[in-house]
C-alpha positions in Angstrom: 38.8 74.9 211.1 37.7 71.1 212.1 37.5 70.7 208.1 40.6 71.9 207.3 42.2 69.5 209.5 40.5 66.5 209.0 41.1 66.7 205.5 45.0 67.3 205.5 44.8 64.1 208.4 42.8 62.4 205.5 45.0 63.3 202.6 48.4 62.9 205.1 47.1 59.3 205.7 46.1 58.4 201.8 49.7 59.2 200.7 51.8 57.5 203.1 53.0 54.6 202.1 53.8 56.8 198.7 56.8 58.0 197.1 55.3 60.3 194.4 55.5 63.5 196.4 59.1 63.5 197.0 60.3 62.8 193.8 61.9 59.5 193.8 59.0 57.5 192.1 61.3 56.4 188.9 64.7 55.4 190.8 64.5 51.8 192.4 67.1 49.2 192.9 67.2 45.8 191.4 68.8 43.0 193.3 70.8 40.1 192.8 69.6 36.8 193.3 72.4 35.9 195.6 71.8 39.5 197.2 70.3 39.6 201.5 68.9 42.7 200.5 69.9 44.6 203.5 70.3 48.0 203.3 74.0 49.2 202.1 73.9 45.7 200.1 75.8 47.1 196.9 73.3 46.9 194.2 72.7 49.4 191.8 70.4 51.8 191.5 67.9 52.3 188.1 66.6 55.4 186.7 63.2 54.4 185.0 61.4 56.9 182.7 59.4 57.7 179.8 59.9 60.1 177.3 57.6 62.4 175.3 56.1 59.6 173.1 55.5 57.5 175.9 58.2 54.9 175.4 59.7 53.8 178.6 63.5 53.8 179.2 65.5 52.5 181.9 69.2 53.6 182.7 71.7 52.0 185.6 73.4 54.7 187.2 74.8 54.0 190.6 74.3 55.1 194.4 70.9 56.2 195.1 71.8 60.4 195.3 72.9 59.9 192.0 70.3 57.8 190.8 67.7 60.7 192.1 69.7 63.5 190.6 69.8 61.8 186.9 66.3 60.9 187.1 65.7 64.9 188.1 68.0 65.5 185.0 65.9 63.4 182.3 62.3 64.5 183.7 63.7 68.0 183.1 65.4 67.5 179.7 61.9 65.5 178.7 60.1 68.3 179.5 62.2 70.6 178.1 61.6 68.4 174.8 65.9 68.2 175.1 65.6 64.3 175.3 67.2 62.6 172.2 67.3 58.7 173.1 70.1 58.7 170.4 72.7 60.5 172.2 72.2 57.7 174.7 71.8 54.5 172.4 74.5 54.5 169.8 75.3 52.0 167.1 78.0 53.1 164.7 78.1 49.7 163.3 75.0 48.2 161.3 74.6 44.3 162.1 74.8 43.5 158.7 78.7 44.9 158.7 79.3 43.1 161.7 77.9 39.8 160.4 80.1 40.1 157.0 83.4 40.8 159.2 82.5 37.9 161.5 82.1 35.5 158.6 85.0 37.0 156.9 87.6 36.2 160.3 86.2 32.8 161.0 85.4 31.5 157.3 88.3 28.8 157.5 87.3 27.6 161.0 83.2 27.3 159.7 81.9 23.9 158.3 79.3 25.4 155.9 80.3 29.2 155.3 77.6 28.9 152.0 74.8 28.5 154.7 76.0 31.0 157.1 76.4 33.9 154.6 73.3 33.0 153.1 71.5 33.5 156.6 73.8 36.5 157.1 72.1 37.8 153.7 68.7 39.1 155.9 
């Protein structure tokens, strides 16, 4: 019986400063510089994760229940192999559209448009 107890006072003691066992190990909050970082200070929360090819993402969400519910929500969709980065991450404009319409609005206003659509080129 002595055993048995000294090793959950062992193992009760190892984890306590910890946060992995209650499930809010990829939520934190990141501060302003201007912040006093008091509790109930306002800044958002950040869902931090990786998915199944080991690439990390990071998400701001809000209040800190929320923040610990999405995080729940893309572990389980990660391991669920649900997670498609890009249904998060959209672009439905390539950059090299959006460079030929910027250079196409502002070509009277630019000094040399012959260098800048050349650079636009690549």
């Amino acid at each position: 019986m002595a055993p048995l107890l000294l090793r959950l006072l062992l193992e009760a003691q190892t984890h306590r400063g910890s946060n992995h066992f209650d499930g809010t190990h990829g939520i934190y909050q990141r501060h302003r510089p201007t912040c006093s970082r008091a509790p109930g200070c306002g800044c958002g929360w950040w869902v931090r994760f990786h998915d199944e090819s080991g690439h990390e993402h990071r998400k701001k969400v809000g209040p800190k229940k929320l923040a610990l519910s999405v995080y729940q929500k893309l572990k389980t969709e990660v391991a669920e192999r649900r997670f498609f980065p890009e249904k998060y991450k959209r672009r439905d404009v390539l950059l090299q559209d959006q460079i030929r319409d910027h250079l196409a609005r502002n070509q009277a206003r630019l000094r040399s448009l012959v260098n800048w659509q050349r650079t636009g080129r690549y």
